[in-house]
C-alpha positions in Angstrom: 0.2 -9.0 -10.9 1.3 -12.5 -10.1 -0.8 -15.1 -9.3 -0.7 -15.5 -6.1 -1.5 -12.3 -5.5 -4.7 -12.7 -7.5 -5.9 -15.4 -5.8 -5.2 -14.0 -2.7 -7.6 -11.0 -3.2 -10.2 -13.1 -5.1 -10.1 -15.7 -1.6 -10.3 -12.5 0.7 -13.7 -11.0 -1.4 -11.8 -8.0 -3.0 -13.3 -6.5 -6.1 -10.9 -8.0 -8.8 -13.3 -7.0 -12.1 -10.7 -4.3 -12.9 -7.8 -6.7 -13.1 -9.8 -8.8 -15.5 -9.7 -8.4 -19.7 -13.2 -9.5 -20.0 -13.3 -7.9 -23.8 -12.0 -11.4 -25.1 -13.6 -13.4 -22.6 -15.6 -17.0 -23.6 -18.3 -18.9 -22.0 -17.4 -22.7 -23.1 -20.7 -24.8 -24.1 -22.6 -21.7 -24.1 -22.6 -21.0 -28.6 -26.2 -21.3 -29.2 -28.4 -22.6 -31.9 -32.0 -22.1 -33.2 -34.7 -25.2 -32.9 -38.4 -24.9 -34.1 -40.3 -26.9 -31.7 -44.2 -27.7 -32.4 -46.1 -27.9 -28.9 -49.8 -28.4 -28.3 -51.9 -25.5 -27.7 -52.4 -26.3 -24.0 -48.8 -27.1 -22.9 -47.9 -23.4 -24.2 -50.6 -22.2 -22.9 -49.6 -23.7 -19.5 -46.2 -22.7 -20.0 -47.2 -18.9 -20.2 -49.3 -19.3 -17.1 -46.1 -20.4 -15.8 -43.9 -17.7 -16.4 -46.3 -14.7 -16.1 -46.6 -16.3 -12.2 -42.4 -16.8 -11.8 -42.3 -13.2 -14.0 -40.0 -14.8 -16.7 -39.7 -15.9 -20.3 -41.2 -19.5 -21.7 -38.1 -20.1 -23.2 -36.3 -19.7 -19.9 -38.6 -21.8 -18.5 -38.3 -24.4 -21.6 -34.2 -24.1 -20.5 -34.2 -24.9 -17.3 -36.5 -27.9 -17.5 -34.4 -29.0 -20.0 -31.4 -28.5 -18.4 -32.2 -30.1 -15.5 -33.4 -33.1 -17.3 -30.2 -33.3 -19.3 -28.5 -32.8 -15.9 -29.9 -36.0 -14.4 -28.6 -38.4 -17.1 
C-alpha cells in the first residue's frame, strides 16, 4: 500500500491496526529505569489516600506529577 493511500484511510477513521507491523514497534523516551526514593511517612500516606480515591497506582500518581512538572520547565 502506498502512502497515500494510508494516510487517506487513517484521515477518514478507518481501522488501519492490520496494515501495521507493530511486533518491532518502539516508544522513543519511554526505556525505563529504577529509582529508590525515601518519602516521609505522611506524604505516602497521603499519596495512597490519593490513588485509592482516583482508583490508581502511587507510582502513577508519583508520574504524572512529575511529568507535569518536568513539562512546565
Amino acid at each position: 500500500m502506498k502512502a497515500q493511500e494510508f494516510d487517506r484511510k487513517f484521515d477518514a477513521g478507518e481501522d488501519i491496526s492490520q496494515l501495521l507491523d507493530l511486533s518491532k514497534a518502539k516508544r522513543p523516551r519511554r526505556k525505563q529505569q529504577r529509582i529508590q526514593l525515601d518519602l516521609p511517612t505522611w506524604m505516602i500516606e497521603q499519596l495512597q489516600r490519593e490513588a485509592n480515591r482516583l482508583g490508581v497506582t502511587p507510582q502513577a500518581i508519583v508520574e504524572t506529577y512529575l511529568a507535569e512538572r518536568l513539562a512546565t520547565n
